[in-house]
C-alpha positions in Angstrom: 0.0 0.0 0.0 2.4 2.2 0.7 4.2 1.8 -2.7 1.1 2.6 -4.2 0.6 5.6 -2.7 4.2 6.7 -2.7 3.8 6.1 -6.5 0.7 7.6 -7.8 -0.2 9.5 -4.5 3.1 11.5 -3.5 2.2 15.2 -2.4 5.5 16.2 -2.4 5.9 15.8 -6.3 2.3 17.5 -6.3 2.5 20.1 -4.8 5.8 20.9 -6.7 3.2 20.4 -10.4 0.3 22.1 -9.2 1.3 25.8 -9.8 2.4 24.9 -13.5 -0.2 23.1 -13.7 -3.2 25.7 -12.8 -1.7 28.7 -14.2 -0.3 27.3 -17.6 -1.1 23.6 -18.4 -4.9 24.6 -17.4 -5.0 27.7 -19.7 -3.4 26.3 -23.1 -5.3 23.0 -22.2 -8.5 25.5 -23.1 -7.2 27.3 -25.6 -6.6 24.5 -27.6 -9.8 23.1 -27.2 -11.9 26.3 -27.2 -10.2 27.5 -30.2 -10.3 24.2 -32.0 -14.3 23.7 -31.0 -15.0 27.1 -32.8 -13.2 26.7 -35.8 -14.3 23.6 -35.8 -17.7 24.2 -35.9 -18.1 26.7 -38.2 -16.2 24.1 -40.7 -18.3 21.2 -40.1 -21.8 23.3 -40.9 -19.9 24.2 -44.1 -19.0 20.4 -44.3 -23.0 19.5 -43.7 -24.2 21.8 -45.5 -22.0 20.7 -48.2 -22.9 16.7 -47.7 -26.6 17.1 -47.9 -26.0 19.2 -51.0 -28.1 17.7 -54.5 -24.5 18.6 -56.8 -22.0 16.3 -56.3 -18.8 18.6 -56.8 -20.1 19.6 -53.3 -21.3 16.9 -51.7 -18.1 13.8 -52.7 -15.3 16.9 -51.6 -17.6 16.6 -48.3 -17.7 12.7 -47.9 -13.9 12.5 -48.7 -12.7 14.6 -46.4 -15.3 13.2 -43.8 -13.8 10.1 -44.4 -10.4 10.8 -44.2 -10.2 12.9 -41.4 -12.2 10.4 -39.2 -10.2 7.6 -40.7 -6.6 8.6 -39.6 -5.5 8.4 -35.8 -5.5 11.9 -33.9 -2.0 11.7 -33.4 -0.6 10.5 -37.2 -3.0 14.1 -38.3 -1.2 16.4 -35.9 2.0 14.9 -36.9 1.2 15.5 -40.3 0.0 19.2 -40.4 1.7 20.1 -37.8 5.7 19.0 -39.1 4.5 18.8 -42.7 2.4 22.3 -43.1 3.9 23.6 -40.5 7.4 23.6 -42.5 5.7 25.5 -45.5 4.0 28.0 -43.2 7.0 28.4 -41.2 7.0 32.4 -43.2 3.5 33.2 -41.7 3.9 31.3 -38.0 7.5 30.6 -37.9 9.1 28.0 -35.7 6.0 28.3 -33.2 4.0 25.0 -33.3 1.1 26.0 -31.1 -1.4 27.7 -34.4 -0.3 23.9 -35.8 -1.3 22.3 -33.4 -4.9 23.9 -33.1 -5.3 23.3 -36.9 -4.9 20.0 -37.1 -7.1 19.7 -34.0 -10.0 22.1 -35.9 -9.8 19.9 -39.3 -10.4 16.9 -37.3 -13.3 18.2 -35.3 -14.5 19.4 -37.9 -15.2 16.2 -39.3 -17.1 14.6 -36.2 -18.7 18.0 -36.1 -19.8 17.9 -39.6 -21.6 14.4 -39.4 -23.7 15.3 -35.6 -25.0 18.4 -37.7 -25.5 16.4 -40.8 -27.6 13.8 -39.0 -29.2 16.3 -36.7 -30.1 18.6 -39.9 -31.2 15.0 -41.4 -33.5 14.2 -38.4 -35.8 17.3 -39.1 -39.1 16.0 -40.6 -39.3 17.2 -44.5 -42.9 18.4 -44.2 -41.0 21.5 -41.9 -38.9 22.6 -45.6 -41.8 21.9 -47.3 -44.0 24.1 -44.9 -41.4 27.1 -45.4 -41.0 27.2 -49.1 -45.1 27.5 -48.9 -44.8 30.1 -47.3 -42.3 32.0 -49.5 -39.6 31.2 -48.1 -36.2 30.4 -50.2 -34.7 27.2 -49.9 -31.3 28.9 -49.1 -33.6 31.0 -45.9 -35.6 27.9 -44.9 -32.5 26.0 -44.1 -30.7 29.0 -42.0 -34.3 30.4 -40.4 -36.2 26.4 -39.9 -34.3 23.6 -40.7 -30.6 24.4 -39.2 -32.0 25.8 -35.9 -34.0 22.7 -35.2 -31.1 20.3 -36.2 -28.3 22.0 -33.9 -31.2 21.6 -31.0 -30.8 18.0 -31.3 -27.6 17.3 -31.9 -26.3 19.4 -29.1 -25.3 16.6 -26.3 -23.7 15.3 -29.5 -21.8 18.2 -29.5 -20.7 18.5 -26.0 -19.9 14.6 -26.0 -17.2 15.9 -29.1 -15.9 19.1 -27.1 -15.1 16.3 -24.2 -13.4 14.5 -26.7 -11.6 17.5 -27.9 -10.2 18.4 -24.4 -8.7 15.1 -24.4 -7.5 15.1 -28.1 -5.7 18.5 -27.0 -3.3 16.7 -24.7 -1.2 15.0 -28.1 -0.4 18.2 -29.6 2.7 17.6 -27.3 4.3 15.9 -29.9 4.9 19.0 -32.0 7.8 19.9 -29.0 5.9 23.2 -27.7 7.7 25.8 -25.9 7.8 25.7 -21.6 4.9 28.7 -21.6 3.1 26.7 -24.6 3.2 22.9 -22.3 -0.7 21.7 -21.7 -1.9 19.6 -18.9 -0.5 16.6 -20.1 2.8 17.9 -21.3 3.6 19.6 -17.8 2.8 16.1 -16.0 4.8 14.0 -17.9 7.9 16.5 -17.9 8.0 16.1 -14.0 6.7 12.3 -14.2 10.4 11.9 -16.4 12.3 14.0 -13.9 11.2 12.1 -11.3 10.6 8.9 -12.0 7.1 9.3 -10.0 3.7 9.0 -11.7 2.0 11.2 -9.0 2.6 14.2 -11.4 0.5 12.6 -14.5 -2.0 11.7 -11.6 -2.1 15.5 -10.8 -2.8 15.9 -14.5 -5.6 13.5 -14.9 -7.4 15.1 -12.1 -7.0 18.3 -14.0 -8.9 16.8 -17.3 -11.3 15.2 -14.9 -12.3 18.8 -13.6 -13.1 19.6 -17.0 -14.6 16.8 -18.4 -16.5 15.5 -15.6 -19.2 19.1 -15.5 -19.4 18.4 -18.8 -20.3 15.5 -19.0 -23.4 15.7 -16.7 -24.0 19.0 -18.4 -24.9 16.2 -21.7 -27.1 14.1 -19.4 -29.1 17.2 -18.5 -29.4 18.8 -22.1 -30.3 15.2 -22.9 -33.6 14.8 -20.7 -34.6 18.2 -21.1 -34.6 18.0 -24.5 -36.0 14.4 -24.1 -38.9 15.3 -21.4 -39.4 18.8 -22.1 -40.9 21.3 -19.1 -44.3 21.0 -17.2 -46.9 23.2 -18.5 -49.1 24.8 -15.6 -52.9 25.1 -16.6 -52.8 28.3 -16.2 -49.9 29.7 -17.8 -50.2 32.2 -21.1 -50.2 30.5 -24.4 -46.7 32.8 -26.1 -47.5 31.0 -29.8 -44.6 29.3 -29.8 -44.9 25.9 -31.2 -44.4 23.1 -28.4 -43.6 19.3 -28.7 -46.0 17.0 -26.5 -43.5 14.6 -24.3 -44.7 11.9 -21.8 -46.5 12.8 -18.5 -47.6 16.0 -19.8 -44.3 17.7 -20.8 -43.5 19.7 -23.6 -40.6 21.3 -25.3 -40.6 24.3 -27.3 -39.4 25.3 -30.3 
């Protein structure tokens, strides 16, 4: 027992990761993903928007990209862009690897990203395009005013369960060698872990990415059942107009 502890549990080694850890490791840790879930975003709308698209010059460039980027491991894609591109960009970002690294973590959540809002955008009944364009609408304004709206309202556990994912992803973008001030969670853990020949330091770390993930994750289970139960309705509360979605026991959700 006391091994154990001594190995995975020492305070001294800690205590000595703990500063470095909540002032720098915890700060790029968000940045990376942050930055990378925006970016990220915006291109996988374009990429859904793209894949549901009737000409194929838009829709195969969608379904290739799709595939690749989910088919190839995290790691072997920050490798790529960031030693590969980030020798032919070395003019515009010079020898730093940190705007690398959150590349090549936006192209591939971008590809995740792109598929929840594909299928969420999919999921919307077709009588609700069909309803819009009878009323004058233009397909190109039912799609950003109806049909998008109510697709990005289902999909969004989806998107938090890939933003978790994310935070994680964020810790390989050690390989690209970043500077001391650029080292995230992960990064500053192992250093220490190396020096000392202690785990207790990576232990330190994981509690660090448990503090993130962990809200977040019951944040999706609670997105999830409202969305899935919707609110109580008291009998005498104003009718607003808004259209509402009947759920068991007497629940609805509105639109």
């Amino acid at each position: 027992m006391d091994d154990f502890v001594n190995t995975f549990l020492n305070w001294d080694y800690i205590s000595q990761v703990l500063p470095d850890l909540a002032k720098t490791g915890l700060l790029n840790t968000l940045i990376l993903s942050v930055t990378s879930a925006l970016i990220g975003t915006v291109l996988g709308m374009v990429l859904a928007v793209m894949g549901l698209s009737t000409k194929w010059w838009l829709r195969w460039p969608a379904r290739v990209y799709t595939d690749i980027f989910r088919g190839l491991p995290a790691i072997l894609t920050i490798l790529l862009i960031g030693q590969g591109l980030g020798t032919l960009a070395r003019d515009v970002v010079g020898t730093n690897p940190y705007p690398m690294g959150i590349l090549a973590l936006s192209l591939i959540a971008a590809a995740y990203i792109g598929e929840i809002f594909r299928s969420g955008i999919q999921s919307v009944d077709k009588g609700q395009m069909e309803a819009s364009r009878a009323l004058g609408m233009s397909y190109t304004k039912s799609m950003l005013l109806v049909i998008i709206p109510q697709g990005v309202r289902r999909v969004l556990p989806a998107l938090v369960n890939q933003f978790i994912a994310l935070v994680k992803d964020s810790s390989l973008v050690y390989v690209l060698g970043l500077l001391s001030g650029q080292r995230e969670l992960f990064r500053i853990g192992q250093d220490l872990a190396a020096n000392t020949g202690n785990l207790s330091p990576l232990v330190a770390a994981g509690v660090f990415f448990l503090v993130i993930t962990v809200p977040l994750t019951h944040l999706v289970n609670y997105i999830d059942k409202k969305l899935r139960t919707g609110r109580k309705v008291r009998a005498d509360e104003p009718d607003d107009g808004d259209p509402v979605e009947i759920g068991p026991g007497g629940r609805v959700s509105t639109w």
